[in-house]
TIVO-2410 file (N, C-alpha, C; in nm, 3 decimals):
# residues 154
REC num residu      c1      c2      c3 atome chaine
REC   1      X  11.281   0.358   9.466     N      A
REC   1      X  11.268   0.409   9.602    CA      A
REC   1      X  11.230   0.291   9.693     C      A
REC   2      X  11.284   0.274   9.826     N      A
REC   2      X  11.275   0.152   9.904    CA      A
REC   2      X  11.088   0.199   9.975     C      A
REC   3      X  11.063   0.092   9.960     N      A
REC   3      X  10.966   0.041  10.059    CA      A
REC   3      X  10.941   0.067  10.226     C      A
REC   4      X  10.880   0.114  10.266     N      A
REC   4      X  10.906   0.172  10.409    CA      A
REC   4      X  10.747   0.101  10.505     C      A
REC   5      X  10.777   0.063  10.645     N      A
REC   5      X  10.666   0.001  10.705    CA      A
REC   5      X  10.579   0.086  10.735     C      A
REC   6      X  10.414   0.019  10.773     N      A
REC   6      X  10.329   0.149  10.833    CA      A
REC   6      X  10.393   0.157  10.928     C      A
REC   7      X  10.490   0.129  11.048     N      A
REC   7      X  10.493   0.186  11.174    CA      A
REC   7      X  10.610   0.360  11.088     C      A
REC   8      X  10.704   0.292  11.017     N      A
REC   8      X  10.774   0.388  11.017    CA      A
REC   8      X  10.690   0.493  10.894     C      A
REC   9      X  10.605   0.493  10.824     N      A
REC   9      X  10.522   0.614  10.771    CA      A
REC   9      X  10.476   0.701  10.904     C      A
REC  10      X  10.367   0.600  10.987     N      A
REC  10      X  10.333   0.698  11.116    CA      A
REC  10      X  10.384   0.775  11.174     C      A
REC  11      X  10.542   0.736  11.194     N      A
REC  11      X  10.596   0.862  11.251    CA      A
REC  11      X  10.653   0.970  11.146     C      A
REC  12      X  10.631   1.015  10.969     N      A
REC  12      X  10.631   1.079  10.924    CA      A
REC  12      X  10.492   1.158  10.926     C      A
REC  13      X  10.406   1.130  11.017     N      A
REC  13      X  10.258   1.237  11.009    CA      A
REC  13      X  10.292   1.348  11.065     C      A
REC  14      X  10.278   1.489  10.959     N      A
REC  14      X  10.314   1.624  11.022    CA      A
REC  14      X  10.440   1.665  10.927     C      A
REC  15      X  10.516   1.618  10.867     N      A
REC  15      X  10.632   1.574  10.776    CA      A
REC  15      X  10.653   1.643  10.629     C      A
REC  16      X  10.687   1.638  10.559     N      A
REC  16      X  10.712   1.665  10.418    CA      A
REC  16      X  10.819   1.522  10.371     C      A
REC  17      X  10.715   1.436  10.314     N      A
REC  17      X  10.788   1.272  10.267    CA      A
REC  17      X  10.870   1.275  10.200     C      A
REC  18      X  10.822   1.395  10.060     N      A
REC  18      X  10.928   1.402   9.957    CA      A
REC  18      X  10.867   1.551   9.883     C      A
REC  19      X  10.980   1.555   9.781     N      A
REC  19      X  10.962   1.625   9.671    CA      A
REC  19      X  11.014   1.561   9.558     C      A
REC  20      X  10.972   1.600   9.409     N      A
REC  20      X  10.998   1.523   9.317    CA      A
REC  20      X  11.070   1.614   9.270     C      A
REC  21      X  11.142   1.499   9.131     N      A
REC  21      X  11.224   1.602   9.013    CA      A
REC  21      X  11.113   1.705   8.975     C      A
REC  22      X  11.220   1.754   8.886     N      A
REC  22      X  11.151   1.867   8.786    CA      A
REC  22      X  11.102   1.816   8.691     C      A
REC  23      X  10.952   1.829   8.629     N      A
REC  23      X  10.869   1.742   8.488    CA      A
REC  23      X  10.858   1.925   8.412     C      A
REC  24      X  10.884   1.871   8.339     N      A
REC  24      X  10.903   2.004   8.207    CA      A
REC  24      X  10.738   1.970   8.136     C      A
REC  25      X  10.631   2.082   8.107     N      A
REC  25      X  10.553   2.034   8.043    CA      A
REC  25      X  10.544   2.113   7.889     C      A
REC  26      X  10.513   2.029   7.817     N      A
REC  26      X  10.564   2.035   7.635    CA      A
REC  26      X  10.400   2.112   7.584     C      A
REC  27      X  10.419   2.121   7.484     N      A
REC  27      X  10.290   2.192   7.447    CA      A
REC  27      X  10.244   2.030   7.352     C      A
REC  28      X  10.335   1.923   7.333     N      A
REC  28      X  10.272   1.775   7.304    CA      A
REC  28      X  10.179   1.736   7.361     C      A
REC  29      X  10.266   1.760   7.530     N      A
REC  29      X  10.157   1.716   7.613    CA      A
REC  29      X  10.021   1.749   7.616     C      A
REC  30      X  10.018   1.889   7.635     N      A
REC  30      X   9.938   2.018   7.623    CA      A
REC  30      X   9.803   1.948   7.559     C      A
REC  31      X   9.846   1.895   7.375     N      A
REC  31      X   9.810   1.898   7.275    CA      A
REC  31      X   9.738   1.767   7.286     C      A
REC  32      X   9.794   1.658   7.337     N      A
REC  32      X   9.751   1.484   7.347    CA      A
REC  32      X   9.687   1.538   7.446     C      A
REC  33      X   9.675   1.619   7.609     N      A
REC  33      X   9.545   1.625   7.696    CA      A
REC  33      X   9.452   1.674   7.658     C      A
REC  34      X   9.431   1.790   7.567     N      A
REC  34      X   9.339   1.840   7.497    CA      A
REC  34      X   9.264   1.731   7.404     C      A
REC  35      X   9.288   1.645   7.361     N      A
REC  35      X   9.246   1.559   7.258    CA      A
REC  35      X   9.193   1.472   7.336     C      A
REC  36      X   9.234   1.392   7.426     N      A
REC  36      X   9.160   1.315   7.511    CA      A
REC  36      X   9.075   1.368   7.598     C      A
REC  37      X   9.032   1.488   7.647     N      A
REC  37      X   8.954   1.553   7.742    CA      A
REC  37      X   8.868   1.631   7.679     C      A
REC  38      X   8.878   1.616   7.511     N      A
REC  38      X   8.761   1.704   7.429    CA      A
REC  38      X   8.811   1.835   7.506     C      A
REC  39      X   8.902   1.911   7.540     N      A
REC  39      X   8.915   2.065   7.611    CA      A
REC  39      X   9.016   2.109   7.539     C      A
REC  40      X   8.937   2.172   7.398     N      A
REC  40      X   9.029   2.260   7.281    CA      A
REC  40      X   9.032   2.400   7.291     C      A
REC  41      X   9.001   2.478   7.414     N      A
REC  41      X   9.020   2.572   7.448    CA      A
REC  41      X   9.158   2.641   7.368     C      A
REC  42      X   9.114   2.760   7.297     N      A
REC  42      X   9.263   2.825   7.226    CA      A
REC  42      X   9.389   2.828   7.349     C      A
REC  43      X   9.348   2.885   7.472     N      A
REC  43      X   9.465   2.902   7.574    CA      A
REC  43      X   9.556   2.814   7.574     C      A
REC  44      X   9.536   2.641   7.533     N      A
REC  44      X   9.594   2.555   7.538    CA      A
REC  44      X   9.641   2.547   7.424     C      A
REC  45      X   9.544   2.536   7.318     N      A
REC  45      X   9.607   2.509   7.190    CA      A
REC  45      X   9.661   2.625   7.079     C      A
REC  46      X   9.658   2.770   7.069     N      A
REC  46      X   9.670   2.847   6.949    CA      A
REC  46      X   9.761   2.944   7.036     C      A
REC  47      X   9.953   2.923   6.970     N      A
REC  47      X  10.040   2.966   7.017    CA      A
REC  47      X  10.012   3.163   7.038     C      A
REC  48      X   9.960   3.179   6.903     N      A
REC  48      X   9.954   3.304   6.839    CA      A
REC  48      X   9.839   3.353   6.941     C      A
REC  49      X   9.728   3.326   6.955     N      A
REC  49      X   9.584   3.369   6.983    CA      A
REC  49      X   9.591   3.408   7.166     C      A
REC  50      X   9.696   3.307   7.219     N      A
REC  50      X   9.748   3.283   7.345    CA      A
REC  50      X   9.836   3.346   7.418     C      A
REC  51      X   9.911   3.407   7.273     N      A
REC  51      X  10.000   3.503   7.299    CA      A
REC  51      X   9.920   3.674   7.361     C      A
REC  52      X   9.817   3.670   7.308     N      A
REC  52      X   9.732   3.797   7.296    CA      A
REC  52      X   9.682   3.817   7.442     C      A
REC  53      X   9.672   3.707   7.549     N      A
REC  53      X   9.623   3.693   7.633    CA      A
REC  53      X   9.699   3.747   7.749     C      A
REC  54      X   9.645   3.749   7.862     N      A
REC  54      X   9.714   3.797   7.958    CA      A
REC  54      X   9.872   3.727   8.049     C      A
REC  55      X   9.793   3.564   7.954     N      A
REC  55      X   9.925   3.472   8.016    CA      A
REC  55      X  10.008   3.480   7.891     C      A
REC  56      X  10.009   3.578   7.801     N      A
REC  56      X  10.136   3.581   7.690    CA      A
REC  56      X  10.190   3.435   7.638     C      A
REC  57      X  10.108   3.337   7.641     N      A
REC  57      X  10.142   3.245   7.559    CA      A
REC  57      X  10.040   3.105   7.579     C      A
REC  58      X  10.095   2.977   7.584     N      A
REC  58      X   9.955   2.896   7.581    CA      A
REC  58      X   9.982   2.829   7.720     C      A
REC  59      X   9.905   2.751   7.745     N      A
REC  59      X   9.908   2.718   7.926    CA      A
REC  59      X   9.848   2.566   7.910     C      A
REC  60      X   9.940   2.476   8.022     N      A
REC  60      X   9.861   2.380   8.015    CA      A
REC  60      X   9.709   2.388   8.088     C      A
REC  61      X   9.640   2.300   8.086     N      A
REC  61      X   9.477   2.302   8.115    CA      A
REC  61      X   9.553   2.259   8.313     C      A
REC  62      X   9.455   2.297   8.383     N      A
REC  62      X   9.460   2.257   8.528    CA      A
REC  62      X   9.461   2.153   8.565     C      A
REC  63      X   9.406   2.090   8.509     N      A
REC  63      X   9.334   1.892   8.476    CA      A
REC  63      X   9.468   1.857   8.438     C      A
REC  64      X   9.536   1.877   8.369     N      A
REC  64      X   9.647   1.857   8.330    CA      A
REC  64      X   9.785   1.856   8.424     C      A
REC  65      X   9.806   1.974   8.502     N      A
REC  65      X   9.881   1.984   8.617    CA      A
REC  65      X   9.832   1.909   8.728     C      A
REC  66      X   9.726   1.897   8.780     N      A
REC  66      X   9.678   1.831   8.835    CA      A
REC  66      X   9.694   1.671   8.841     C      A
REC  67      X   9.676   1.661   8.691     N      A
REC  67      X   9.734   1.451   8.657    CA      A
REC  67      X   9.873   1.426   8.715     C      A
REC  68      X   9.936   1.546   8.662     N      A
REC  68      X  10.047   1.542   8.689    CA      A
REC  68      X  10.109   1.484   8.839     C      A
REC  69      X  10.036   1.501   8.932     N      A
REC  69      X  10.047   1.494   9.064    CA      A
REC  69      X  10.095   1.292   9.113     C      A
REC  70      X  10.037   1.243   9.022     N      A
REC  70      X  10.059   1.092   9.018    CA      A
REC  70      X  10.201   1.032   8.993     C      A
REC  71      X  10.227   1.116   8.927     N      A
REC  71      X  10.416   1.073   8.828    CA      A
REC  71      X  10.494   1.187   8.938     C      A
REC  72      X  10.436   1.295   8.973     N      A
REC  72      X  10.546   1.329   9.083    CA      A
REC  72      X  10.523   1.204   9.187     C      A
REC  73      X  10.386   1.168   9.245     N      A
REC  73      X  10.402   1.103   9.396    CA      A
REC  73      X  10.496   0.991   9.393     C      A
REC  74      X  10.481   0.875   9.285     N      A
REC  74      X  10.581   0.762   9.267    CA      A
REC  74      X  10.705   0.848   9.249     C      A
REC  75      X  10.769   0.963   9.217     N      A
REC  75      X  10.893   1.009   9.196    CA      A
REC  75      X  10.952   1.034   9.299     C      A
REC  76      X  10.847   1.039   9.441     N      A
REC  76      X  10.911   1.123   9.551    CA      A
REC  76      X  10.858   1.068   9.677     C      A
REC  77      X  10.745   0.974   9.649     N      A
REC  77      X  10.708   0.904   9.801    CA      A
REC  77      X  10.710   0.734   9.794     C      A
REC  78      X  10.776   0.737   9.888     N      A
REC  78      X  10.803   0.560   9.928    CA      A
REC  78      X  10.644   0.496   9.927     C      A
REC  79      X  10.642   0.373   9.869     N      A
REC  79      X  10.526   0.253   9.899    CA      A
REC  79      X  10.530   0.212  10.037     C      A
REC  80      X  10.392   0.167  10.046     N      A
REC  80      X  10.409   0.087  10.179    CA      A
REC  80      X  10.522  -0.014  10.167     C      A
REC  81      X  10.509  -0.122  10.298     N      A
REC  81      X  10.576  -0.222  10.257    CA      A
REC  81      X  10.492  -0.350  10.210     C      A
REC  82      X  10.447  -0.402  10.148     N      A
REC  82      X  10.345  -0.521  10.116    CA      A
REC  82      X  10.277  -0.440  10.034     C      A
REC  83      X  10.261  -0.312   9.937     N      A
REC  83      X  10.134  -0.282   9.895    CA      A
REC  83      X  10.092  -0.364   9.822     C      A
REC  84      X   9.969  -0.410   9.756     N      A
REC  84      X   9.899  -0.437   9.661    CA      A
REC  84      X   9.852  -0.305   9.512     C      A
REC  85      X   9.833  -0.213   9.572     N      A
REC  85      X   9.769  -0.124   9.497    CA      A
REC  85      X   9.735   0.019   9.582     C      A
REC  86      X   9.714   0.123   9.518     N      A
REC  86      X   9.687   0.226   9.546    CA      A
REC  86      X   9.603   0.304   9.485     C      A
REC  87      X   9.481   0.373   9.484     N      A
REC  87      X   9.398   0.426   9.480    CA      A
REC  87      X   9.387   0.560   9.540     C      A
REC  88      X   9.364   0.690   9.387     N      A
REC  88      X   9.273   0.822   9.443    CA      A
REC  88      X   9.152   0.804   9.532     C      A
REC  89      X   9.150   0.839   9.654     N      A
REC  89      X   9.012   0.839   9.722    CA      A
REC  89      X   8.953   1.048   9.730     C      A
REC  90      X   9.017   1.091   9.615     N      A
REC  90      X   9.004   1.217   9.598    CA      A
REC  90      X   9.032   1.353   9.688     C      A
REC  91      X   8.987   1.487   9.659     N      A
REC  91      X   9.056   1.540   9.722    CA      A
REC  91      X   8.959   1.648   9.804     C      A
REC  92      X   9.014   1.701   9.929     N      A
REC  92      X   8.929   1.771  10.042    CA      A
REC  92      X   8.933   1.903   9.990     C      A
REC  93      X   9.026   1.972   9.943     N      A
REC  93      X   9.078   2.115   9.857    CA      A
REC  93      X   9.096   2.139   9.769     C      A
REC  94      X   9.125   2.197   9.666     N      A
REC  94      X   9.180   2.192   9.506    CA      A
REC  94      X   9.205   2.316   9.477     C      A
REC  95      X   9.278   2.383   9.470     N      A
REC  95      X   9.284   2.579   9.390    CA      A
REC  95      X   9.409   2.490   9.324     C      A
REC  96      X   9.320   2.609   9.180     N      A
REC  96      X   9.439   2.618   9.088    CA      A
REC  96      X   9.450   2.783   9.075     C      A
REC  97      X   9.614   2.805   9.145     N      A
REC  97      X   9.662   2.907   9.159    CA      A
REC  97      X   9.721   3.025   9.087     C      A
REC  98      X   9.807   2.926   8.970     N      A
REC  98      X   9.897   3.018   8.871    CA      A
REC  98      X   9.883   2.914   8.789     C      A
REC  99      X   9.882   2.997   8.624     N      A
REC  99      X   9.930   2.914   8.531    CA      A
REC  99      X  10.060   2.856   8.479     C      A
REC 100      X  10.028   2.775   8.403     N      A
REC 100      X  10.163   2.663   8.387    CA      A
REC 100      X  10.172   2.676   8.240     C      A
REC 101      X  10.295   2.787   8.215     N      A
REC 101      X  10.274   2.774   8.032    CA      A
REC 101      X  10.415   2.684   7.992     C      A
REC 102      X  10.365   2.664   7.883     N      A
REC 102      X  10.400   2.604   7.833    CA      A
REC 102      X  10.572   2.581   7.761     C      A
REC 103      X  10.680   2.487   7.879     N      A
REC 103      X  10.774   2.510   7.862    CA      A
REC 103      X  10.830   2.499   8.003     C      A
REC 104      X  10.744   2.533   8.072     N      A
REC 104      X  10.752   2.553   8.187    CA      A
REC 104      X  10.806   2.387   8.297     C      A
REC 105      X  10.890   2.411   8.407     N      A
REC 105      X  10.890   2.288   8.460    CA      A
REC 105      X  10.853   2.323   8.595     C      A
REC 106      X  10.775   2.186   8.670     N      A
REC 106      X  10.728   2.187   8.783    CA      A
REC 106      X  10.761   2.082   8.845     C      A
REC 107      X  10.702   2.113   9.008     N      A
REC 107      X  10.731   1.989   9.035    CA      A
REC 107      X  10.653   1.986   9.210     C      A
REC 108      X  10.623   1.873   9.266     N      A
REC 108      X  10.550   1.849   9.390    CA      A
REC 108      X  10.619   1.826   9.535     C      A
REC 109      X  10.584   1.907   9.634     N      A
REC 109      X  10.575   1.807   9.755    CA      A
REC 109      X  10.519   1.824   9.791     C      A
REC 110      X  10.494   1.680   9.921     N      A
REC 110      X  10.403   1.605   9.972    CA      A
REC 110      X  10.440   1.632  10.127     C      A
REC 111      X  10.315   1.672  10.191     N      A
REC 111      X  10.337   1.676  10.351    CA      A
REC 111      X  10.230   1.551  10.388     C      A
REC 112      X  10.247   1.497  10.442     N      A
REC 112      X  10.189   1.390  10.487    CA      A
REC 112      X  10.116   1.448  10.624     C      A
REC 113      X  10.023   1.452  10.618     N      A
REC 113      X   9.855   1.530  10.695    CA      A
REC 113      X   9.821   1.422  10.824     C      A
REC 114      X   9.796   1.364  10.761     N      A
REC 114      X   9.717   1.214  10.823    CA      A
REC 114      X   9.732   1.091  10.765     C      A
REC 115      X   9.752   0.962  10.876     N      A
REC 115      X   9.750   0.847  10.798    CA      A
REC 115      X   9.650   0.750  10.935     C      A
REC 116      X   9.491   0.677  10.832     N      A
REC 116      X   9.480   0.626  10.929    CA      A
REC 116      X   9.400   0.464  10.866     C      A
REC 117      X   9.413   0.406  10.965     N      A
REC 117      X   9.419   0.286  10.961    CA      A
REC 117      X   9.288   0.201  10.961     C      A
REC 118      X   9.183   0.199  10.836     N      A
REC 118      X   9.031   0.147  10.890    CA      A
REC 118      X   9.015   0.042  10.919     C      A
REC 119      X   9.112  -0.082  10.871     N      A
REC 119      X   9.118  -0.201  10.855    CA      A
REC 119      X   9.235  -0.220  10.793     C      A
REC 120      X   9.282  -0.378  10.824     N      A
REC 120      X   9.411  -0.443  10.860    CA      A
REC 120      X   9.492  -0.397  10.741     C      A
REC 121      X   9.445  -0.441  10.611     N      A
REC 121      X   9.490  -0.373  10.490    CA      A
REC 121      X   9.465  -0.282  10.398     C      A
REC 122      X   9.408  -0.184  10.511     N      A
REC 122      X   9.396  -0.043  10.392    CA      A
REC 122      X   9.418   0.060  10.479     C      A
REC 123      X   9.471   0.153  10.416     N      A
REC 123      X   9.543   0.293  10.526    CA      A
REC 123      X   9.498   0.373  10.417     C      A
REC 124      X   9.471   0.486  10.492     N      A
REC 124      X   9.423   0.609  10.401    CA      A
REC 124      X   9.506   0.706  10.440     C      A
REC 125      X   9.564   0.792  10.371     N      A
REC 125      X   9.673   0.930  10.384    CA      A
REC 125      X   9.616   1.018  10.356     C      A
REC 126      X   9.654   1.123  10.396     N      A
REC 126      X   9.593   1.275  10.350    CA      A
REC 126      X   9.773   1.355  10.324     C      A
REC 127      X   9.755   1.430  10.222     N      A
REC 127      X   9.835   1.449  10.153    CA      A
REC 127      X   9.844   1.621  10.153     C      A
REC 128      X   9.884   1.682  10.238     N      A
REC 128      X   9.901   1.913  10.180    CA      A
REC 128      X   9.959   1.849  10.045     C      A
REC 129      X   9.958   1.879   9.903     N      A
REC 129      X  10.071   1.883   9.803    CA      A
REC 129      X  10.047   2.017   9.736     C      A
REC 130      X  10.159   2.070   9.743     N      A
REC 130      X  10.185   2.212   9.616    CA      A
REC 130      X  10.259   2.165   9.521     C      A
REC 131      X  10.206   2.184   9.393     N      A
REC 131      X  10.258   2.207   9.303    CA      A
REC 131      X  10.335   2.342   9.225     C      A
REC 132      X  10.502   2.329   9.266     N      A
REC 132      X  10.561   2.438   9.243    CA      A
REC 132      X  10.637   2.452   9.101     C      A
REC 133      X  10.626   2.569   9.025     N      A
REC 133      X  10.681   2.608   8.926    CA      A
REC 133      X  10.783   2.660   8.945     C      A
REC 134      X  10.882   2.648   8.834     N      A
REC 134      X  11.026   2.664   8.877    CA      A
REC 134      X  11.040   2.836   8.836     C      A
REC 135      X  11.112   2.896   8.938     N      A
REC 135      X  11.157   3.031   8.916    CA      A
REC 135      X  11.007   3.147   8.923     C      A
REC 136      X  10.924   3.101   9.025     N      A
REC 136      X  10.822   3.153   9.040    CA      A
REC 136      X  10.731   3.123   9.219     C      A
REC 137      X  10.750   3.274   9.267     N      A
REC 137      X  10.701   3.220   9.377    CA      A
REC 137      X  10.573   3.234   9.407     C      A
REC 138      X  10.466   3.198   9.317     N      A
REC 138      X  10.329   3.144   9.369    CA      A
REC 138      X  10.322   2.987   9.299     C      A
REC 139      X  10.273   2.913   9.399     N      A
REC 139      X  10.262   2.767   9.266    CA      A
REC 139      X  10.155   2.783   9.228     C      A
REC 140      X  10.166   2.650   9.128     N      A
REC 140      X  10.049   2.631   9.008    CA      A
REC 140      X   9.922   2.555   9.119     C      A
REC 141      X   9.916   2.490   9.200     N      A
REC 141      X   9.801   2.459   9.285    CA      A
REC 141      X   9.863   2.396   9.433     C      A
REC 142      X   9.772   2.386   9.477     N      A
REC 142      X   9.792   2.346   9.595    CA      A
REC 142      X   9.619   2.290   9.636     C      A
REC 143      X   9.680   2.142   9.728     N      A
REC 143      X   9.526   2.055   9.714    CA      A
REC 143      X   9.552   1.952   9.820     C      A
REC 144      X   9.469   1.942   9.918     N      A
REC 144      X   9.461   1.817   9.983    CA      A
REC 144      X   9.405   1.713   9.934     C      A
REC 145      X   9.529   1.610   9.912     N      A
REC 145      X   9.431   1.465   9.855    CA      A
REC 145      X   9.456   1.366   9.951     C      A
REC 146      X   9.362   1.273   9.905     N      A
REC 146      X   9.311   1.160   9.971    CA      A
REC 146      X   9.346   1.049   9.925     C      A
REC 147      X   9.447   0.971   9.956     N      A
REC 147      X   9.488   0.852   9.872    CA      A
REC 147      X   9.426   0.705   9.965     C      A
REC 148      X   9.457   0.648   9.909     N      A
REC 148      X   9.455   0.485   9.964    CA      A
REC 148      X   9.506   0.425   9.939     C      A
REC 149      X   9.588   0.273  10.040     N      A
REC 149      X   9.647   0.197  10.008    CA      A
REC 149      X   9.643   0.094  10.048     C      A
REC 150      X   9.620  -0.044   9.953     N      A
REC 150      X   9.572  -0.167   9.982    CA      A
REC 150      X   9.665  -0.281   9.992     C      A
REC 151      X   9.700  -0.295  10.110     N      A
REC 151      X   9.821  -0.424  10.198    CA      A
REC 151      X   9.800  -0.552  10.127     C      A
REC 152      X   9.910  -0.656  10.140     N      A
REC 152      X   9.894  -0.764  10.156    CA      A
REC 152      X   9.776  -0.801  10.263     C      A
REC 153      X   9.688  -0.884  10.254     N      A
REC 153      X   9.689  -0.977  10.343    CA      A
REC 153      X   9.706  -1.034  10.447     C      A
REC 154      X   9.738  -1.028  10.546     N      A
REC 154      X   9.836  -1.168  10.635    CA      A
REC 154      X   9.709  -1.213  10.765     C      A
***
């Protein structure tokens, strides 16, 4: 995806920047976030036990849909032009809305809220993003985040 200047981000404030592909989530995944987050909750992990439940099968963890939000934004929103780096500066909202079972594909867009400027090389964005599940009309969350992004120099 090309590189775009702060003048021309500014006039995307109020906007929808992008949306990403569709990310399919695996019960692998499911299985490797559970293991690294110590969160062995059956809902995530026991096909059978999960089935019994009201979500009829196993679900990824929220934390999980939520990470997710990083691999959509590079999928669907342009870099500055000069960045150095980018940084979570976290988020103003967070509901997790519907579950995400397993099998399931999702995917993000980004309305671009606010972008403002504290100093020469760092801009801070504010981000509406829903995370929508395919063939389902409530999404899996919806969250204002707070990113940052750190310029060249000059």
């Amino acid at each position: 995806m090309p590189e775009i200047s702060l003048e021309t981000y500014q006039t995307l404030v109020g906007t929808r920047v992008g949306t990403s592909r569709w990310f399919e989530i695996t019960q692998r995944q499911i299985d490797q976030f559970a293991d690294i987050t110590e969160d062995w909750q059956f809902i995530h992990l026991d096909p059978e036990r999960a089935a019994q439940t009201p979500f009829g099968g196993t679900v990824a963890h929220g934390f999980l849909t939520l990470s997710m939000l990083s691999a959509m934004f590079y999928d669907a929103v342009p870099d500055f032009e000069k960045t150095t780096m980018g940084v979570n500066y976290g988020f103003d909202k967070l509901r997790f809305l519907s579950p995400v079972l397993v099998g399931a594909r999702i995917r993000a867009h980004f309305d671009l809220t606010e972008l403002t400027q504290a100093r020469p090389a760092e801009i801070t964005t504010k981000w509406d993003t829903t995370i929508e599940i395919e063939d389902q009309t409530r999404p899996a969350l919806s969250a204002l985040w707070i990113c940052r992004t750190y310029l060249e120099k000059t």
